[in-house]
C-alpha positions in Angstrom: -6.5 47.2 3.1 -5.2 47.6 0.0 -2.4 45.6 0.1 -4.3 42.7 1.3 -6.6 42.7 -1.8 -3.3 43.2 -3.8 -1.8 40.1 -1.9 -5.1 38.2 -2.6 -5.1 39.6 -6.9 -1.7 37.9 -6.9 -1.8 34.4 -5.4 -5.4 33.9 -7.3 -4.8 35.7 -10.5 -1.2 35.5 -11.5 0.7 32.3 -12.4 3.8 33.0 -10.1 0.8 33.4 -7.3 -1.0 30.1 -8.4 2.6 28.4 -8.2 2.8 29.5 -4.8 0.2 28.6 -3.3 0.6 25.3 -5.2 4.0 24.5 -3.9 3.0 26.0 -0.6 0.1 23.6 0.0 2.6 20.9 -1.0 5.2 21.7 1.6 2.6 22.0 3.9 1.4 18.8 3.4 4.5 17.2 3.4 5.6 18.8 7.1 1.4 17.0 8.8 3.1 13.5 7.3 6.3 13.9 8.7 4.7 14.8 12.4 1.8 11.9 12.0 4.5 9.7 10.3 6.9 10.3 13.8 3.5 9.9 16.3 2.8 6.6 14.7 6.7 5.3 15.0 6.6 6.5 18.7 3.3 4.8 19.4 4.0 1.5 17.7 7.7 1.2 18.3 8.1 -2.2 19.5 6.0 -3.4 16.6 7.2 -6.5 15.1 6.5 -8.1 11.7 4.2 -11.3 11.5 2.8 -13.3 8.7 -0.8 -11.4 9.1 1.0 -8.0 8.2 1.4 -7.2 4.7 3.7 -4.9 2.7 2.7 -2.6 0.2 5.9 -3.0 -2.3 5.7 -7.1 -1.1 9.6 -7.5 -1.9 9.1 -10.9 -0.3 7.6 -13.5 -2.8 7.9 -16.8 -1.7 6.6 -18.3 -5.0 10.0 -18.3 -6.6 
């Protein structure tokens, strides 16, 4: 039991345990988007662009 309270002392209370659990929440974050990213490709694969979808970098101005 004592190692777990140690465990817990150093990813709360130390700055290489903060960094940690930082840059763990990040990767884990980053492996749910890839997974949702991959369902929603499967699901809408045939999808194809139409004038009512819009882009969020809108590369295609047709003002010019």
């Amino acid at each position: 039991m004592d190692q777990a309270s140690n465990f817990v002392y150093w990813l709360f209370n130390t700055r290489m345990g903060v960094v940690a659990l930082v840059l763990g929440g990040v990767v884990l974050f980053v492996i749910i988007a890839f997974i949702l990213e991959r369902r929603t490709r499967q699901v809408y694969k045939n999808h194809e662009k139409t004038e009512d979808d819009w882009d969020l970098f809108d590369d295609d101005d047709e003002e010019d």
